[in-house]
C-alpha positions in Angstrom: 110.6 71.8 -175.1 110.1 67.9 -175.3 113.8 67.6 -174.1 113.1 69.6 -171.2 110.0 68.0 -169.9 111.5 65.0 -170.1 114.1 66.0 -168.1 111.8 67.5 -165.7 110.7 63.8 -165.0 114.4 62.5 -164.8 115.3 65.3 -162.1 111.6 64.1 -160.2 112.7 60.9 -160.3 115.7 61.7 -158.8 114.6 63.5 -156.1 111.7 61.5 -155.1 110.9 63.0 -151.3 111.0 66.4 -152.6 108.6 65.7 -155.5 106.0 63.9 -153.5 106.1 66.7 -151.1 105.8 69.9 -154.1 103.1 68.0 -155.3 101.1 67.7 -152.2 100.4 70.9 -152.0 98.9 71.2 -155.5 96.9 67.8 -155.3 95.4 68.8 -152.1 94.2 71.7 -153.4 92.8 70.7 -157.1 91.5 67.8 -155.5 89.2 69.9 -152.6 88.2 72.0 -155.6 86.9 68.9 -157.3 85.4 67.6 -154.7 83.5 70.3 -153.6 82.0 71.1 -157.2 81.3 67.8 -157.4 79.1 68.1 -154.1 77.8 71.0 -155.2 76.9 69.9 -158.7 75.7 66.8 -157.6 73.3 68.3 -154.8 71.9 70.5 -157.7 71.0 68.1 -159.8 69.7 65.6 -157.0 67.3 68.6 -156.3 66.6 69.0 -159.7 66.0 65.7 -160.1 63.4 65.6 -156.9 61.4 68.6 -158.1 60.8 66.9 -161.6 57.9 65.4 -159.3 55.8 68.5 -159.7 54.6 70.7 -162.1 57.5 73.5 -162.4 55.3 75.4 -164.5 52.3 76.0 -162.4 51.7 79.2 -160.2 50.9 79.1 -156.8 48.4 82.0 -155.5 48.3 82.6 -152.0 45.5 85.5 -150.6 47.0 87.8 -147.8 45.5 88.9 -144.6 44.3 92.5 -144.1 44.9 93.1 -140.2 43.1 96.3 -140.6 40.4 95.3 -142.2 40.1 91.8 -141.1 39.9 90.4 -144.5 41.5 89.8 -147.3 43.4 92.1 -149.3 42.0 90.6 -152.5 39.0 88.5 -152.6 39.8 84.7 -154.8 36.2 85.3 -156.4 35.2 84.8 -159.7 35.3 88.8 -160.7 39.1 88.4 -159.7 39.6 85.1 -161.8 38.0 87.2 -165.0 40.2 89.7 -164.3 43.3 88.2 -164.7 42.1 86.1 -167.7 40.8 88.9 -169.4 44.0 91.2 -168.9 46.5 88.3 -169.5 46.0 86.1 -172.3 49.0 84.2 -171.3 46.8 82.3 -168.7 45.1 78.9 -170.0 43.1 78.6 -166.4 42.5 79.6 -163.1 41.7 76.7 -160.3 40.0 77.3 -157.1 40.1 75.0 -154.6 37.8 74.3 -151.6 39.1 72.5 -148.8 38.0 71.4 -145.4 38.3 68.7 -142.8 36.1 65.5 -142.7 36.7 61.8 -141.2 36.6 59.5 -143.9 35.9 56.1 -143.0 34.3 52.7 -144.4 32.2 50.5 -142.3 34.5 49.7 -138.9 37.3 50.7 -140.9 38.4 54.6 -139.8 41.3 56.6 -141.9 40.8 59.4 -139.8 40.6 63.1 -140.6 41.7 64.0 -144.0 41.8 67.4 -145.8 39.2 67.3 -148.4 39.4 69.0 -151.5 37.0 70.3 -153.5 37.7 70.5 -157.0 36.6 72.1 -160.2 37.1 70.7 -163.8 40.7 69.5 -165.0 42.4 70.8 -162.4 43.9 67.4 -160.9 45.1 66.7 -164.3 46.8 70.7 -164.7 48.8 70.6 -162.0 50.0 66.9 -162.8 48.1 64.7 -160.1 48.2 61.3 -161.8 45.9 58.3 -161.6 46.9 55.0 -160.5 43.3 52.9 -161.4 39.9 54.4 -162.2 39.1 57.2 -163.6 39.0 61.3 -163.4 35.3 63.2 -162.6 33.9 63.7 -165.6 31.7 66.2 -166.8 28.4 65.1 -165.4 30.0 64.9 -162.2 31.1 68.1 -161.9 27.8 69.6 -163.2 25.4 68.0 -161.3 28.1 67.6 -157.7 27.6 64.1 -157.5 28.5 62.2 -154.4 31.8 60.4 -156.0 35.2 60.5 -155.1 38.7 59.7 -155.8 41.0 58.9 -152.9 44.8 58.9 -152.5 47.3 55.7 -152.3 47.6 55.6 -148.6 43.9 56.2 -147.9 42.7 53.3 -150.5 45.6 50.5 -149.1 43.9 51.8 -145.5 40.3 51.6 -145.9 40.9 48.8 -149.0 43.2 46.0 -148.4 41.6 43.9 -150.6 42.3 46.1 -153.2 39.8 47.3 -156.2 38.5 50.2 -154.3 36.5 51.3 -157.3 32.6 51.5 -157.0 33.2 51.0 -153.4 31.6 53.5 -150.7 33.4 55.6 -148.0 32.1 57.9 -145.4 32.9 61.4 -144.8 32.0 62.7 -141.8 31.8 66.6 -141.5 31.2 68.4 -138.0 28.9 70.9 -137.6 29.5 73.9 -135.7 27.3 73.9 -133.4 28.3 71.4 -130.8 24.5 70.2 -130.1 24.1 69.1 -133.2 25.9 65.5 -134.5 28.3 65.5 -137.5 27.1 64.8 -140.9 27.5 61.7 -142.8 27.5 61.8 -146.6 28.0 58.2 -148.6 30.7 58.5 -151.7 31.3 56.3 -154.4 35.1 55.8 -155.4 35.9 55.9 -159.1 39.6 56.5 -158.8 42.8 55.8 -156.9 45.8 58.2 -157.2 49.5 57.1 -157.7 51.8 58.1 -154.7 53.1 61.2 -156.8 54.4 64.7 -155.2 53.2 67.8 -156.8 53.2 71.4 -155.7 50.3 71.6 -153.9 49.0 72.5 -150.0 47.8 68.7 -149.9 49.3 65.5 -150.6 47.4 63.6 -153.2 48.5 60.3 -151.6 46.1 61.4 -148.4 44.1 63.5 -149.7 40.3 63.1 -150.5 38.6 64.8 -154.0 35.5 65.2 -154.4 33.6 67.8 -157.6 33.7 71.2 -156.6 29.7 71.8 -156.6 29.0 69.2 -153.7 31.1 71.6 -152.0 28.6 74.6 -152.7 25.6 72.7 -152.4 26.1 70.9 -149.4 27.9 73.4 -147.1 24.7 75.4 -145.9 22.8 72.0 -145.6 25.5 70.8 -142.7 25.2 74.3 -140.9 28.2 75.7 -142.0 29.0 79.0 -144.0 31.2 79.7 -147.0 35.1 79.8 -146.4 37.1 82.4 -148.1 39.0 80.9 -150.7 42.9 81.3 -150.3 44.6 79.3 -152.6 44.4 79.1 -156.5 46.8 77.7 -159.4 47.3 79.6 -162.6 48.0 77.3 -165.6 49.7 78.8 -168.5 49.5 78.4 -172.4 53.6 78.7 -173.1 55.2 78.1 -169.8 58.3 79.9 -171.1 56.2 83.5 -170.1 55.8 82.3 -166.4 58.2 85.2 -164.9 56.0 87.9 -167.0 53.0 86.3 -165.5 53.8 86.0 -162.3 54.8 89.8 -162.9 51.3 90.8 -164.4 49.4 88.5 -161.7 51.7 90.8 -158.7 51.3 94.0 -160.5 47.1 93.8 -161.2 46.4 92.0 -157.8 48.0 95.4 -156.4 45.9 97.3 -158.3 42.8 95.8 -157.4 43.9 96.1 -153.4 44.2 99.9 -153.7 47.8 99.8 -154.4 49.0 97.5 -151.4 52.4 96.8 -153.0 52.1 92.8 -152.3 48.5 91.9 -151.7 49.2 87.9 -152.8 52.2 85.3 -152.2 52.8 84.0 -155.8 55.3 81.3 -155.9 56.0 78.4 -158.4 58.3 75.1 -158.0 60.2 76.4 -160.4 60.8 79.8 -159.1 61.8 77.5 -155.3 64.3 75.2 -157.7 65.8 78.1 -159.0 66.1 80.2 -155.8 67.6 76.5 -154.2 70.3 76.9 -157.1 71.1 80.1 -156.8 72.4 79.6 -152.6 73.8 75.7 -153.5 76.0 78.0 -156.6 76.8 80.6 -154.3 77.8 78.1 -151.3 80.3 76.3 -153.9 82.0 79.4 -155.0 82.5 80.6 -151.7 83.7 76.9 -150.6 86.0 76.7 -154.0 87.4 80.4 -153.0 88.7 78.6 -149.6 90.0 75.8 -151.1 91.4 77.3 -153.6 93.7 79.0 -150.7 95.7 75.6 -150.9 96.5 76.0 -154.1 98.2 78.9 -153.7 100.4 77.8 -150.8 100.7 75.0 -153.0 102.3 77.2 -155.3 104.4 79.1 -153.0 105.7 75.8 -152.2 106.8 75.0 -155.6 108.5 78.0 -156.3 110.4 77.3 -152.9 111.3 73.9 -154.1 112.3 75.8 -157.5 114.7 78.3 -155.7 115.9 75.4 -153.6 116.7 73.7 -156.8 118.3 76.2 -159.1 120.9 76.5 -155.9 121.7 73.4 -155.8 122.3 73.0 -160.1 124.4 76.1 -160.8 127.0 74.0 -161.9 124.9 72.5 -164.2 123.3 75.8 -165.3 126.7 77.2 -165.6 127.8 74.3 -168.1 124.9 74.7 -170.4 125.3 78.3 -170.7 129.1 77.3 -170.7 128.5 75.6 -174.3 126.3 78.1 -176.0 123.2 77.9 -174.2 120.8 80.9 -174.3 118.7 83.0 -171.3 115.6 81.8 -173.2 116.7 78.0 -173.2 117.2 78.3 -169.5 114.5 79.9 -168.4 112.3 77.8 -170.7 114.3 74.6 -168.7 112.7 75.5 -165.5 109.7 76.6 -166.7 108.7 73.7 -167.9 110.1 71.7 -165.1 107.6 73.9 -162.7 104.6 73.9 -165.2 105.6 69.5 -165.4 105.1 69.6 -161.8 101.9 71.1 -161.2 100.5 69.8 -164.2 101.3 66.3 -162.5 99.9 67.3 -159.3 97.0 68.3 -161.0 96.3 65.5 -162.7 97.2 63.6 -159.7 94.3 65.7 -158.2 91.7 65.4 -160.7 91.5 61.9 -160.7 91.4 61.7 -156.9 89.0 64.2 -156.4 86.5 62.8 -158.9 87.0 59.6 -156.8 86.3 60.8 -153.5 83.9 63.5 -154.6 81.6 60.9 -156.2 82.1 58.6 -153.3 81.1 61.5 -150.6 78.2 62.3 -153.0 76.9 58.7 -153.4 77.1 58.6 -149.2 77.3 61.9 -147.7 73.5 63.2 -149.7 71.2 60.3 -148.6 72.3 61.0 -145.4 71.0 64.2 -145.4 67.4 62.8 -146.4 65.1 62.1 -144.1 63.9 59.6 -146.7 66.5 58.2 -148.4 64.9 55.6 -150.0 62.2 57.9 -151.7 65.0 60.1 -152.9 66.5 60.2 -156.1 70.9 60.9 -156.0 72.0 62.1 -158.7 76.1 62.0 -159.0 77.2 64.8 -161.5 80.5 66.4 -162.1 81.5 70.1 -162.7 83.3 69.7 -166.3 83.9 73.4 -166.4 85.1 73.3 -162.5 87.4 70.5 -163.2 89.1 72.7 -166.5 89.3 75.3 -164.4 91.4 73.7 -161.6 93.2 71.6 -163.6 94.5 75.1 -166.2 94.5 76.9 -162.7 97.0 74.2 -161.2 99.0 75.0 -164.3 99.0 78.5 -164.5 100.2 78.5 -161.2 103.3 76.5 -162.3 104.5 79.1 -164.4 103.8 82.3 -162.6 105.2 80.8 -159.3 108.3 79.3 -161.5 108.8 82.6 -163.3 111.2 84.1 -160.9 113.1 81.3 -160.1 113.6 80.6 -163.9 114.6 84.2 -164.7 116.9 83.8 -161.9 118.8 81.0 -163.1 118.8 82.7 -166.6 120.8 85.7 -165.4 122.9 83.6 -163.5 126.7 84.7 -164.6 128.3 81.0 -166.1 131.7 81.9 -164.5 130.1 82.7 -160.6 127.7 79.7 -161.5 131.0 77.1 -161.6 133.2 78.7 -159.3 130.4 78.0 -157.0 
């Protein structure tokens, strides 16, 4: 066996133009298979690596519109909140949020209109909304509603450029709705100043307003407007490992409570969105793989041309060896070999190059495809299992297209094979 594959290398060697052109085939195609894992690997993980941002593990409720009835199909109320905590002990909490419009401003300096939230106790620190300087509401604030607030990054470098926004005062101004009557101003001190962090949320901390949820409540009537239906809410888990079976529970008992509407809610979770984002970037790879994989079997039907071309062309030498004793086996495990040398060359050959230009592509080709590539995160990865596979594919492929051609030069009859 050692003899032959060494001889393999002497007969490449001398036939240089015809090697390099048998193994072009093969490289070509272990080397797209490479590089398209790669991609696909390496987008997966650069997606993983991006949703690392948020909370995976917190579940998004969303209320759905009754066109019939012109309301919701399930109220967000607090009978619905004990509900679900009573009937799944799986759930930690239940956040509602309140949100609305106001310009927030400070003195001659305007930030605009901002969404405003409204927010009850722990929930910015649940769902992973983190501080930069300051602090959190505490528990006073909360109970009592008090005019305070904690602003995001790009508000406080707006309305602040000094810096140290704490115990400074903003502005929110909030419209009435009746057009005779001018908007409402209400002073707020700032205690805290978010970092410029992503989580899975309507609003985007970083320009975004909080303020305790009972200001909300006490202060809506008094600026002429009425109570919004609440559509959003978070549910925060004690093991996030049960999240499918809650989500599940939440789906099933939401139904039940809308009269058996089969999907009365949207419940989501940036996990469930990673995992759905896999699931098409894995799909997408296997069908690109399948098509490159094409190459490899013309690559293949290529080497077992050569293979025929060259068992032709050594009769006499096959007819010698089998001349002096040699056996069927010997010769057919002679140009086995030889094939399996070959591809196992080229697939080395393209391994190494498609790890190359795969993690090239990857480094160049996925910021591209950003609209911010600098706040992006690209991850290059490669497909271990993807690269054993092509590589024990490139192979295989040796030897079943080198079969025939070596069982034909092992029945060759030693007397035709010299008189030739």
């Amino acid at each position: 066996m050692i003899e032959d594959f060494f001889n393999a290398l002497h007969n490449f060697k001398s036939n240089k133009m015809r090697t390099f052109l048998s193994l072009l085939g093969i490289v070509i195609g272990v080397m797209s298979v490479i590089i398209i894992t790669t991609l696909s690997q390496s987008l997966a993980d650069s997606i993983a690596e991006e949703f690392k941002r948020f909370n995976l593990d917190v579940l998004n409720i969303e209320a759905r519109w009754n066109p019939d009835t012109r309301k919701q199909f399930v109220v967000l109320n607090e009978e619905y909140r004990k509900t679900l905590k009573e009937r799944i002990p799986q759930i930690k909490n239940i956040f509602y949020t309140y949100d609305f419009r106001a310009g927030v401003s400070r003195n001659n300096s305007i930030a605009g209109q901002k969404r405003i939230n409204a927010v009850e106790p722990d929930r910015m620190e649940s769902i992973g909304i983190k501080m930069d300087y300051g602090k959190f509401f505490d528990i006073t604030d909360y109970a009592y509603g008090l005019q305070k607030a904690i602003i995001g990054k790009n508000i406080a470098e707006e309305l602040f450029p000094e810096g140290r926004a704490i115990g400074k005062t903003i502005t929110l101004q909030i419209a009435s709705n009746s057009s005779k009557v001018p908007p409402y101003n209400f002073q707020f001190e700032v205690i805290g100043v978010l970092k410029d962090t992503q989580v899975f949320s309507n609003a985007n901390p970083s320009e975004s307003v909080y303020v305790p949820s009972l200001f909300y409540k006490k202060n809506l009537i008094s600026v002429g407007k009425e109570y919004d239906d609440l559509w959003t809410a978070e549910v925060i888990l004690y093991d996030t490992s049960e999240i499918e079976y809650v989500q599940s529970r939440v789906g099933a008992i939401s139904s039940e409570l809308a009269g058996g509407f089969p999907r009365p809610i949207w419940i989501w979770s940036a996990r469930e969105q990673l995992n759905s984002l896999n699931k098409i970037i894995n799909l997408v790879g296997v069908v690109m793989t399948a098509v490159a994989a094409i190459s490899l079997l013309v690559g293949g039907i290529g080497i077992m041309n050569i293979m025929l071309v060259t068992i032709t062309e050594r009769k006499k030498e096959i007819g010698i060896r089998k001349a002096l004793g040699a056996s069927n086996a010997a010769i057919r495990s002679q140009f086995l070999v030889e094939s399996a040398t070959l591809t196992l060359t080229g697939g080395f050959i393209g391994v190494v190059l498609g790890l190359i230009i795969g993690g090239s592509i990857a480094r160049i080709l996925l910021p591209m495809l950003a609209e911010n590539p600098e706040d992006i995160t690209i991850v290059t990865s490669f497909d271990i299992g993807g690269i054993i596979i092509a590589f024990v594919i490139s192979v295989a492929i040796g030897i079943f297209f080198g079969l025939s051609p070596a069982l034909k030069a092992a029945k060759l009859d030693p007397v035709k094979a010299l008189a030739d």
